[in-house]
Each structure stands twice: as structure tokens, then as C-alpha cells.
NUMI-905137 format. One record per residue: residue number from 1; residue in one letter; chain; z, x, y of N, C-alpha, C in turn. Coordinates in Angstrom, 1 decimal, padded with zeros to 4 digits. Last residue first. Example, Ala and Ser with C-alpha at 12.3 -4.5 7.8 and 13.67 -1.06 7.14 Angstrom:
2
PT,resi,resn,chain,npz,npx,npy,capz,capx,capy,cpz,cpx,cpy
PT,2,s,A,007.1,012.8,-002.2,007.1,013.7,-001.1,007.9,012.9,000.0
PT,1,a,A,007.8,013.2,-005.7,007.8,012.3,-004.5,007.8,013.2,-003.3
END
This chain:
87
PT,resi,resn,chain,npz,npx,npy,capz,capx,capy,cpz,cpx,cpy
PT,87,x,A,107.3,092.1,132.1,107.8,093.4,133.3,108.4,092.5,134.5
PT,86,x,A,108.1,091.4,129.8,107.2,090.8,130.7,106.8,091.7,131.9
PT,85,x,A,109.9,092.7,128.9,109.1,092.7,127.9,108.0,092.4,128.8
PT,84,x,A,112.1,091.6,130.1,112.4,092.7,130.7,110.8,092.9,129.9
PT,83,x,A,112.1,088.4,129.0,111.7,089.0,130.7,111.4,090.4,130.9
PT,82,x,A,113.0,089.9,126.3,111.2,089.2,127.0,111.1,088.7,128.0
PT,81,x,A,115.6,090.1,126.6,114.7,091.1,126.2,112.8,090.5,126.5
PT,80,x,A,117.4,088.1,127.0,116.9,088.8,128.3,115.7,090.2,127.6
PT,79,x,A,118.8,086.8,125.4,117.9,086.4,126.1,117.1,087.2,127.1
PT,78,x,A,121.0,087.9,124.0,121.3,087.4,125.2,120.2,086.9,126.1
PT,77,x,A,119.6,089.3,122.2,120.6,087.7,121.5,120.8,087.1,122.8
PT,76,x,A,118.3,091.0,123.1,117.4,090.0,122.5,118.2,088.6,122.5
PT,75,x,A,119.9,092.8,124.0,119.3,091.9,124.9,118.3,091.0,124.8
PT,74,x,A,121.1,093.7,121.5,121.9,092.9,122.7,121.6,092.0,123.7
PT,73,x,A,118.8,094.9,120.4,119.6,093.7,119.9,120.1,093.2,120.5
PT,72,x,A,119.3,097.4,122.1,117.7,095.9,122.3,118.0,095.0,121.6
PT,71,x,A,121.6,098.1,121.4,121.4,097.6,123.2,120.1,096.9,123.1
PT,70,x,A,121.0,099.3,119.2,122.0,097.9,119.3,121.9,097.3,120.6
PT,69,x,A,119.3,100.6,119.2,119.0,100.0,118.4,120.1,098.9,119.0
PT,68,x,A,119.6,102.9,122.7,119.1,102.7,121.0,119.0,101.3,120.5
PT,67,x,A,118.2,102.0,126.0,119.5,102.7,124.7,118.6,102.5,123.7
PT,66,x,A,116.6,101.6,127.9,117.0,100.1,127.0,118.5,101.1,126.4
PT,65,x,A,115.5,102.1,130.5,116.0,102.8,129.4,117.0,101.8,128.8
PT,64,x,A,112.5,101.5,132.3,114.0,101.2,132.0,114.5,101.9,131.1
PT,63,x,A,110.0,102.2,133.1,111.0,102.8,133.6,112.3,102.3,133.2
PT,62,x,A,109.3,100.3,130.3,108.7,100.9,131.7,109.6,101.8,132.0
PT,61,x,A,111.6,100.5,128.2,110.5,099.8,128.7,110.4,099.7,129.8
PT,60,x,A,112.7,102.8,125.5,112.2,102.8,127.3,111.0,101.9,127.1
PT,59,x,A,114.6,104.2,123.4,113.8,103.3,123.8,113.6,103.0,125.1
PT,58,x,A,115.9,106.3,121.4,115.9,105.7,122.1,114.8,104.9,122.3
PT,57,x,A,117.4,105.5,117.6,116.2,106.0,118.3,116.4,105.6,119.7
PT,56,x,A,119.0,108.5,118.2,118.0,107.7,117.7,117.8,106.5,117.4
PT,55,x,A,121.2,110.6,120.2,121.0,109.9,118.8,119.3,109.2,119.1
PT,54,x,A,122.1,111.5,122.9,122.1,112.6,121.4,121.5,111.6,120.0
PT,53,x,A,121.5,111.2,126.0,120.9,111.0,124.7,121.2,111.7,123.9
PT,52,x,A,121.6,112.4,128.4,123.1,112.0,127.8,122.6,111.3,126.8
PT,51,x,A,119.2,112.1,129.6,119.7,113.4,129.6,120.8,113.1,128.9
PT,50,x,A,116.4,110.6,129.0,117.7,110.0,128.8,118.6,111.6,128.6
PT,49,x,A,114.2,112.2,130.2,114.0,110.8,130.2,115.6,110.3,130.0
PT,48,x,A,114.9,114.5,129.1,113.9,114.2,130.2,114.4,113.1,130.6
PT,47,x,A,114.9,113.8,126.3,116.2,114.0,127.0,116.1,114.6,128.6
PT,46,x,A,112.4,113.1,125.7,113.4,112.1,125.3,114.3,112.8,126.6
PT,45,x,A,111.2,115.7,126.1,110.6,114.8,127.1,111.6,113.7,126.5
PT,44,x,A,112.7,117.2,123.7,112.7,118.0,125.3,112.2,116.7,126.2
PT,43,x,A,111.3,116.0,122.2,112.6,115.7,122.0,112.6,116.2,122.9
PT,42,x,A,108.3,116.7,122.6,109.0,115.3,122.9,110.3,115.1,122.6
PT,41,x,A,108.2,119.3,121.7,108.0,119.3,123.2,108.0,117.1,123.4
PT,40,x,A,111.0,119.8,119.5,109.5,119.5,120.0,109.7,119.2,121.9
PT,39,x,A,112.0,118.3,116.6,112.9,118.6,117.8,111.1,118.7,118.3
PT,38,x,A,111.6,116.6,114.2,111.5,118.3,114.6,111.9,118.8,115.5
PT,37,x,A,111.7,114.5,115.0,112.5,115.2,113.7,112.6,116.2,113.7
PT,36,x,A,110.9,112.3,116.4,111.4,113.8,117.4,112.3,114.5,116.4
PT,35,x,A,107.8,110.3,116.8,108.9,111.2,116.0,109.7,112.8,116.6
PT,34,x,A,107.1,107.9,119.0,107.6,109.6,119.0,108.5,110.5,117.7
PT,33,x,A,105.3,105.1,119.3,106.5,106.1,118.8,106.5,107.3,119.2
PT,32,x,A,104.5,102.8,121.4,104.3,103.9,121.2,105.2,104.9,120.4
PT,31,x,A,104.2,099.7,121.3,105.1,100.4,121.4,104.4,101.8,120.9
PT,30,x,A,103.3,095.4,121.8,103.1,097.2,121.3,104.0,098.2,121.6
PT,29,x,A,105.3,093.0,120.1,105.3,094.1,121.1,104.0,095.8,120.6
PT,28,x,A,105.7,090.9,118.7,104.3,091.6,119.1,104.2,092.4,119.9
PT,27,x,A,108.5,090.6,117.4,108.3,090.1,119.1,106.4,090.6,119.0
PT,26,x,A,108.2,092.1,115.5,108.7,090.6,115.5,108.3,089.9,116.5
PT,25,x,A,108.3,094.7,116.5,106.6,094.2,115.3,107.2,092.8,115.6
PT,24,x,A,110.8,094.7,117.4,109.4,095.2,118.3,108.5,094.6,117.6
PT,23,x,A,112.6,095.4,115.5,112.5,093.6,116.1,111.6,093.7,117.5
PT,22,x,A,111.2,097.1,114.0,110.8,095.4,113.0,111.4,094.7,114.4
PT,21,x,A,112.4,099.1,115.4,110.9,099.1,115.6,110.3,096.9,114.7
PT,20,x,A,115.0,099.0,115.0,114.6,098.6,116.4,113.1,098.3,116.8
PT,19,x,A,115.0,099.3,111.9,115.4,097.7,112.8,115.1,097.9,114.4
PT,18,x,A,114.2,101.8,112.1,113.6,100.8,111.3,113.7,099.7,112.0
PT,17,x,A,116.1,103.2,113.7,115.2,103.1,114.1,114.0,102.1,113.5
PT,16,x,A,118.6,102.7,112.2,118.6,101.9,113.5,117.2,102.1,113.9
PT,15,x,A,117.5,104.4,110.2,117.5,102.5,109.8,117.6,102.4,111.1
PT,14,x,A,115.7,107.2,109.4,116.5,106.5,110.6,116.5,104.5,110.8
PT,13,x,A,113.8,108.6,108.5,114.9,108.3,107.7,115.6,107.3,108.9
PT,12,x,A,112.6,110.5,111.6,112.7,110.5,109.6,113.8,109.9,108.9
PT,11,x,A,113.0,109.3,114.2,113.7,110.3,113.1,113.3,109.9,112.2
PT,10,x,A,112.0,108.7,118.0,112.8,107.8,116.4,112.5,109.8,115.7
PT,9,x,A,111.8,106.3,121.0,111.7,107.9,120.0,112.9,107.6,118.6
PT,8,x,A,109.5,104.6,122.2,110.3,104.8,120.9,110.6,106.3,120.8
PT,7,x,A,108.0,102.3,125.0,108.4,104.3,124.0,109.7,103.9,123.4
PT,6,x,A,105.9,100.3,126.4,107.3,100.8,125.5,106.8,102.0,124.8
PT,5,x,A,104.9,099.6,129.4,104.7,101.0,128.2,106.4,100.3,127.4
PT,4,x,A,105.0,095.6,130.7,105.1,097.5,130.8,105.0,098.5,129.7
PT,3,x,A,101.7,093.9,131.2,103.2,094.3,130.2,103.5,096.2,130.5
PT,2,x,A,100.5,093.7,134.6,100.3,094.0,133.1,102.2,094.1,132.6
PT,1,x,A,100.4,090.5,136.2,101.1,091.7,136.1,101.0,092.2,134.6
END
């Protein structure tokens, strides 16, 4: 079973986004970013994707929607972020 897509969407300047992307590089995760600083036809496809999204960075692996920065911490400490990593 292939690993599923991770998506990032992230901001200029953005530390939850820094620490959500280092505990992605930590793990060897690949990940695809999205800068959505400018708003754009990917801030329009974030909130596609997460309609009750106002912040940064979100995150989606496969079809899941992880949340931002503190909910993939949450599922790191609780063990459960490299099953969901595994598909």
C-alpha cells in the first residue's frame, strides 16, 4: 500500500507552520506545501478542503484532515501519527 499525499498549507512567517513542517522533515515524511499568503486559487482549494479553516497551517494526509500544528503534535505524542503516515 502506497504512503498517502500529505498537503500543507502554510503563510509567510508562520512558526506553527515551521514546527508542523520540522516534525514532517523529522519523520521523512514527504509533503507538498502550499503557500496561501496571498490568498489564491489554493487558499480557495484549503477551504474546499477544510470549510471551517481560518488559520495555518492546515494539513491533510490522504483524505484526512489532521488540523493545524497542534493536532499533528497530538497525534505524534499519542502514537498514532505513523499509522495514519502509513495509510
Amino acid at each position: 500500500m502506497a504512503e498517502p499525499q500529505v498537503d500543507i498549507y502554510t503563510k509567510f512567517g508562520c512558526g506553527f507552520c515551521v514546527r508542523a513542517k520540522r516534525l514532517l522533515d523529522e519523520k521523512g515524511v514527504d509533503f507538498t506545501e502550499y503557500d496561501v499568503t496571498l490568498g489564491g486559487l489554493k487558499k480557495d482549494q484549503m477551504l474546499e478542503r477544510a470549510p471551517q479553516a481560518r488559520t495555518v497551517p492546515q494539513i491533510f494526509i490522504g483524505d484526512v484532515h489532521v488540523g493545524g500544528s497542534d493536532e499533528l503534535a497530538a497525534l505524534e505524542r499519542a502514537g498514532k501519527l505513523d499509522a495514519l503516515l502509513a495509510g
